[in-house]
C-alpha positions as CSV (number, residue, x, y, z in Angstrom):
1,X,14.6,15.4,-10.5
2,X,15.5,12.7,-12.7
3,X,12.1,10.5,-12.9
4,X,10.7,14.3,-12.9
5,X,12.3,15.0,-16.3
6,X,11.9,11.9,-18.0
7,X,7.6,11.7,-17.3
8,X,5.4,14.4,-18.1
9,X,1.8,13.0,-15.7
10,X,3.1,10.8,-12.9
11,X,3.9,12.5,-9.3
12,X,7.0,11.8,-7.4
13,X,7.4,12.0,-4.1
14,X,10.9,12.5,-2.2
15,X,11.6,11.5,1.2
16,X,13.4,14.3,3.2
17,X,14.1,14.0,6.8
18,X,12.7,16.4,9.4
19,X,15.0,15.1,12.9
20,X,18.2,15.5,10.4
21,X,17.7,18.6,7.7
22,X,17.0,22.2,8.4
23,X,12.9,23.5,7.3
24,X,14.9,25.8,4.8
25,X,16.9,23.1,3.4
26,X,13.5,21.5,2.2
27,X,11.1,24.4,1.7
28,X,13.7,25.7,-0.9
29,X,14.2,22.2,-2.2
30,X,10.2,21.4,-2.6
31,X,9.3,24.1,-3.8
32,X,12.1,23.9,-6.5
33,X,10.6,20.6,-7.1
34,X,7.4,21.1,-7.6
35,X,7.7,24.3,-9.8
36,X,9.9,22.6,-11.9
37,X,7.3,19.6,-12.4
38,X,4.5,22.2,-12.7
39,X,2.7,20.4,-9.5
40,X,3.9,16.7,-9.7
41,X,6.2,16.6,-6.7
42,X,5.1,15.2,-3.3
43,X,6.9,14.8,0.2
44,X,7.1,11.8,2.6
45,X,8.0,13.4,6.0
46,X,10.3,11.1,7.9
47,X,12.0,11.6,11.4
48,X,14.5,8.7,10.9
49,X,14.2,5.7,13.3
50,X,17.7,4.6,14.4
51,X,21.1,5.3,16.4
52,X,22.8,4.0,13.0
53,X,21.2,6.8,11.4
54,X,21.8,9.6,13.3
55,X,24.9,8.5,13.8
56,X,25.3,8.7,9.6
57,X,24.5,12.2,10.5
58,X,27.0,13.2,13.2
59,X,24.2,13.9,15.7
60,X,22.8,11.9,19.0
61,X,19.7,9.9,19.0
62,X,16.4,11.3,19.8
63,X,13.3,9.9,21.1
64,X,10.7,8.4,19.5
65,X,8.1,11.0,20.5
66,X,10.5,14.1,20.5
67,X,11.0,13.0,17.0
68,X,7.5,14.2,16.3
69,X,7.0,16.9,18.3
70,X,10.5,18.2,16.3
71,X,9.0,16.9,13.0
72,X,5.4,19.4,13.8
73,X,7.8,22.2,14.3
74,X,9.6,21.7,11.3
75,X,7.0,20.8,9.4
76,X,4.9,24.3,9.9
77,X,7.9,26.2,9.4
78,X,8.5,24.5,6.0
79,X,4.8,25.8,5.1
80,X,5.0,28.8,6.2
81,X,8.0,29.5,3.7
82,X,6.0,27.6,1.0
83,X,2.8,30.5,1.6
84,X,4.4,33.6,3.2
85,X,5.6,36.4,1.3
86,X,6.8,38.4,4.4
87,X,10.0,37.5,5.9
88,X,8.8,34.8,9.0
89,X,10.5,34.9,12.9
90,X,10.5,32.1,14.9
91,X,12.0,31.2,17.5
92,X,10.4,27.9,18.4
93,X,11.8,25.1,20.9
94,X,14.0,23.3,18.0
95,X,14.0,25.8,15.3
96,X,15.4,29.2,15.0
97,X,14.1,30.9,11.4
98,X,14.4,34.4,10.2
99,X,13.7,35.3,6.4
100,X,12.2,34.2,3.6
101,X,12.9,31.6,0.4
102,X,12.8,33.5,-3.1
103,X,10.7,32.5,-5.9
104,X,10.2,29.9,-7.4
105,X,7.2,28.7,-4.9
106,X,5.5,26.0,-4.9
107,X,2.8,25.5,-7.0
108,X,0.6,23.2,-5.4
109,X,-1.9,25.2,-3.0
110,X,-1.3,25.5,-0.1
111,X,1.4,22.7,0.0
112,X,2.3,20.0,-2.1
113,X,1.2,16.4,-1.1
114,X,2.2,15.2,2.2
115,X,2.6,11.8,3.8
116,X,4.3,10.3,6.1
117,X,4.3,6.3,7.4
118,X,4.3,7.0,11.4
119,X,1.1,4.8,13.0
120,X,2.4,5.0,16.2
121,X,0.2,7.2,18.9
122,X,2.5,10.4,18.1
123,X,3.1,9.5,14.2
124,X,-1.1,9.2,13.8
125,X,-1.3,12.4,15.7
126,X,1.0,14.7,13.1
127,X,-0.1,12.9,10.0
128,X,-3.7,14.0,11.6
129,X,-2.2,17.5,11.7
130,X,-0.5,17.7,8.4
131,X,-0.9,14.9,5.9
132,X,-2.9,14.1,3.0
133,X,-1.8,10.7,3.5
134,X,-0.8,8.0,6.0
135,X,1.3,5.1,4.3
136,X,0.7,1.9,6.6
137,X,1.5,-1.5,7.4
138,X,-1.9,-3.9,7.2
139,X,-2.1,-7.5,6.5
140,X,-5.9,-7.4,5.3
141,X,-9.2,-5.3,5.0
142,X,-9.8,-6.2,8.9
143,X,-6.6,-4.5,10.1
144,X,-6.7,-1.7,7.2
145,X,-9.7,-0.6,9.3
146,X,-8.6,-0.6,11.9
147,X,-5.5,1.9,11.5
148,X,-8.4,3.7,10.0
149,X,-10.2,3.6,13.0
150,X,-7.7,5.1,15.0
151,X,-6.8,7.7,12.4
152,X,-10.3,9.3,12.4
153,X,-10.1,9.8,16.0
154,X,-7.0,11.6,15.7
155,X,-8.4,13.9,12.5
156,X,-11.9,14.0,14.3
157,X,-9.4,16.9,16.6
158,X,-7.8,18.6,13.6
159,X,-10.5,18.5,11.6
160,X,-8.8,17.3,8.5
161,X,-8.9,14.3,5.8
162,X,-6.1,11.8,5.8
163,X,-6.3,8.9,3.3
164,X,-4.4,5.5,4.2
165,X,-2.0,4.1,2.0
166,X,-1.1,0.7,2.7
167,X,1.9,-1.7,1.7
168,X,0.9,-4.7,-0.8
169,X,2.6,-7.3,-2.5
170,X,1.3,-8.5,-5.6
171,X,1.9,-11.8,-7.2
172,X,-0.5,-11.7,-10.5
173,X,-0.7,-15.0,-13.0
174,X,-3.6,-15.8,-15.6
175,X,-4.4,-19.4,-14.6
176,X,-5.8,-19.4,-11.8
177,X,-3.9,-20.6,-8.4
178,X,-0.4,-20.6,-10.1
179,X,0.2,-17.2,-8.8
180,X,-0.6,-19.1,-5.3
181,X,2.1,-21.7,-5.7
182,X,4.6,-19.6,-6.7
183,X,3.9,-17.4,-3.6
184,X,4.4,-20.3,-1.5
185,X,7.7,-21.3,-3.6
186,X,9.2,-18.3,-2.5
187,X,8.1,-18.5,1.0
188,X,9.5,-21.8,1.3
189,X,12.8,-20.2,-0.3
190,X,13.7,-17.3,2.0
191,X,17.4,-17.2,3.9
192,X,16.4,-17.2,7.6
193,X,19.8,-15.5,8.4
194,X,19.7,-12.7,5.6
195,X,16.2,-11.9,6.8
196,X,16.4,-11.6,10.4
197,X,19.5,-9.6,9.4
198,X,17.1,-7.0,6.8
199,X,14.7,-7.5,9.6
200,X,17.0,-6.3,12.6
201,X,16.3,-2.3,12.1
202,X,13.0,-2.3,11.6
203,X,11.9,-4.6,13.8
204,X,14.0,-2.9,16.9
205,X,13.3,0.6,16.5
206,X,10.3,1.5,14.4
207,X,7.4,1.6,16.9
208,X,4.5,0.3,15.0
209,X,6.0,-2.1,13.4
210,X,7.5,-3.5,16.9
211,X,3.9,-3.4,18.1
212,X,2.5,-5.4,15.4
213,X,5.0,-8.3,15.9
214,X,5.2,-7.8,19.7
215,X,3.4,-11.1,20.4
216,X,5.6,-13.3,18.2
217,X,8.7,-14.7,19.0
218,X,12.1,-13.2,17.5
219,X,12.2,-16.6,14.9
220,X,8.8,-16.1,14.0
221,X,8.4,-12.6,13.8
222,X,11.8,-12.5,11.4
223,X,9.8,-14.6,9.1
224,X,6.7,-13.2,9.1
225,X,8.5,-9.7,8.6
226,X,10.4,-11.8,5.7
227,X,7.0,-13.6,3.7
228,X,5.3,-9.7,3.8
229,X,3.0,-11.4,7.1
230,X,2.5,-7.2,7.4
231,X,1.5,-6.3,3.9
232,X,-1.5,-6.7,1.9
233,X,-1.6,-9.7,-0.7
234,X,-2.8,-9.1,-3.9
235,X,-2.1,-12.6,-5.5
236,X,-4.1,-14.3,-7.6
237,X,-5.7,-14.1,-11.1
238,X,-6.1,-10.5,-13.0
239,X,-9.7,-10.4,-12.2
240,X,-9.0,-12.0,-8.1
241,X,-6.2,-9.3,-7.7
242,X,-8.7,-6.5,-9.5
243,X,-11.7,-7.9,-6.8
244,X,-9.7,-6.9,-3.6
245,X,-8.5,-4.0,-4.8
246,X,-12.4,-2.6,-5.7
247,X,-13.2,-4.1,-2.0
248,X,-10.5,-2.2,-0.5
249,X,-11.4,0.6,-2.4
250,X,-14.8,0.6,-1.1
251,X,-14.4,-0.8,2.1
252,X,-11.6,1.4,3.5
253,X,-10.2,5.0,4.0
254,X,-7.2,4.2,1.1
255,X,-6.4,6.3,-1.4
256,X,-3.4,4.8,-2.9
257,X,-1.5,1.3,-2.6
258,X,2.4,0.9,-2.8
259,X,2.5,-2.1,-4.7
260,X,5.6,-4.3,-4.0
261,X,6.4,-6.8,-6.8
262,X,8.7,-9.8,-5.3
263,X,9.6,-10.5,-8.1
264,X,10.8,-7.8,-9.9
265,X,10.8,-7.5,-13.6
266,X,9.7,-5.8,-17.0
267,X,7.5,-8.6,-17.4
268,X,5.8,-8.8,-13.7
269,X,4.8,-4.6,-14.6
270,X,3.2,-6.3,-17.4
271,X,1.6,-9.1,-16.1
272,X,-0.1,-6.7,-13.6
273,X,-1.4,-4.1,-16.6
274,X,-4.6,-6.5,-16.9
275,X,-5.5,-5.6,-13.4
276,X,-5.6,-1.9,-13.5
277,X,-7.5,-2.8,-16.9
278,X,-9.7,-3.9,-14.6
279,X,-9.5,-1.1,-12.3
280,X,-10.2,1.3,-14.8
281,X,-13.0,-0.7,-16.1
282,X,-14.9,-0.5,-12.3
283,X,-14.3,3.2,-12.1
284,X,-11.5,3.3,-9.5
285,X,-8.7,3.8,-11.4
286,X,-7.7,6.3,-14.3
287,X,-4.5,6.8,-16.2
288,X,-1.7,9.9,-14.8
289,X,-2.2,11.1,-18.3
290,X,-6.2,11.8,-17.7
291,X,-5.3,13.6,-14.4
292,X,-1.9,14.7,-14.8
293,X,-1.0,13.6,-10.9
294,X,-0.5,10.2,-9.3
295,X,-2.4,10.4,-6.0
C-alpha cells in the first residue's frame, strides 16, 4: 500500500499465500488493492515450501503436489469473489465459502495480474490454468526455452497465454569488460558457510530448484546457488547488457525480467538507466508513465 501511494504508473505486486490464508482473506485484500491503485496491483500466488514455514503458521506440512491442487481451489474461489455479484457456495475438498465480498472490486477485468514461480510438473500445470505469468529460474536463452517448452504443452490444455519471467543479475559498467572483473571479484569473495546456510531452504524443499542442481554435489551446488549459477547474467557494457536483453526478448516467451542488482545501490539503478535507454530505443521497452502498468 505504501509503494502504491507514493508512485502513480508502476504496478506492484504482493505475494499472499494460498496453503496458509483463507480465499476471502485475499479476494477482499486484492481487490482493495487494486481499486485503491486504480488497476496497478498484481498477485504472486505462493503455496509456501517448508516445514519452517508452516510451522510459522501453527499448521502441519503439506505436500508438494497437494500444495497445488489446494492453491487451484483457492485460487478459483478468490476469482469468483473478484467477478460474482451473487452470493457463491462451495463446498470444495479444502475450502468451505458461503457469501460474497462488498464493493470495492477489483478493477482489473477479469482479475488482476497473476504469477506465480512454481516450474515443477504440478506448479507449470496451475500457472497453465491461472497465470499471466510464470517467474523462473534459467541460466541462459538455451534453458529459458526450454521451461518455455514445457510451459506450452501445459497451456496447449488450457488454452491460455503464460509469459515467462526469469531471474537475472545484472552487473552494468561503461568500459568494456570491467563489469566482467568485478563479477568475478565477487565470486571469488562469497562466504562458503553463510551461503550454504542462505542456500539450505531452497535447495532442500523447493522442487525445481532441487532438480536443477540435482546433479551437483552439496559443495558445488551451494556455490553455484551462491554466484547466481541459476540466473540470467546481464553483465557487461550498456550496449552488451541492452543486446541480450533484445535477444531474449525475441528469442523467448518472457515478458518481464526481475532484475537482481548484487550490488545494490543508488548509483548501480543508475548505471543501468543507459540500458533501458537502449531498450527503449529498439522498441522493447517503454516508460510506466506511457502505459500506466509495469507488466
Amino acid at each position: 500500500m505504501a509503494l502504491l501511494t507514493a508512485t502513480e504508473h508502476i504496478g506492484v505486486i504482493s505475494t499472499f499465500h494460498t496453503t496458509h490464508h483463507k480465499p476471502a482473506h485475499v479476494a477482499r485484500m486484492g481487490a482493495t488493492l487494486d481499486a485503491f491503485s486504480e488497476g496497478r496491483w498484481g498477485w504472486n500466488v505462493v503455496t509456501g515450501f517448508s516445514a519452517d514455514e508452516a510451522a510459522l503458521f501453527g499448521e502441519e506440512f503439506v505436500e508438494h503436489d497437494k500444495r497445488y491442487d489446494m492453491a487451484s481451489e483457492f485460487t478459483d474461489i478468490v476469482i469468483r469473489l473478484w467477478n460474482e455479484i451473487e452470493p457463491i457456495d462451495v463446498n470444495g475438498d479444502y475450502y468451505q465459502v458461503r457469501g460474497r465480498i462488498k464493493k470495492p472490486r477489483t478493477m482489473q477485468a477479469p482479475t488482476p495480474l497473476l504469477v506465480s514461480a512454481g516450474a515443477s510438473p504440478a506448479g507449470t500445470a496451475f500457472a497453465a490454468r491461472f497465470c499471466d505469468q510464470l517467474v523462473t529460474l534459467a541460466s541462459d536463452e538455451e534453458a529459458l526455452r526450454a521451461v518455455d517448452a514445457r510451459l506450452s504443452e501445459a497451456t496447449a490444455a488450457t488454452g491460455r497465454t503464460v509469459a515467462t519471467c526469469p531471474f537475472a543479475i545484472a552487473l552494468v559498467r561503461d568500459e568494456e569488460g570491467r563489469a566482467e572483473e568485478e563479477w568475478e571479484r565477487l565470486r571469488a569473495s562469497i562466504n562458503p558457510e553463510a551461503t550454504r546456510e542462505i542456500a539450505a531452504d531452497v535447495l532442500g524443499s523447493i522442487e525445481s530448484s532441487r532438480a536443477q542442481y540435482a546433479k551437483m554435489g552439496d559443495e558445488q551446488a551451494t556455490m553455484a546457488f551462491g554466484g547466481a549459477g541459476s540466473m540470467l547474467k546481464l553483465i557487461g557494457t550498456p550496449d552488451q547488457v541492452a543486446e541480450k536483453l533484445v535477444s531474449i526478448k525475441k528469442n523467448t516467451a518472457a515478458s518481464n525480467i526481475l532484475i537482481n542488482f548484487p550490488l545494490w545501490s543508488a548509483q548501480e539503478i543508475e548505471g543501468f538507466a543507459p540500458v533501458v535507454d537502449r531498450l527503449r530505443d529498439a522498441g522493447i521497452w517503454t516508460p510506466p508513465a506511457a502505459r500506466d502498468y509495469s507488466w
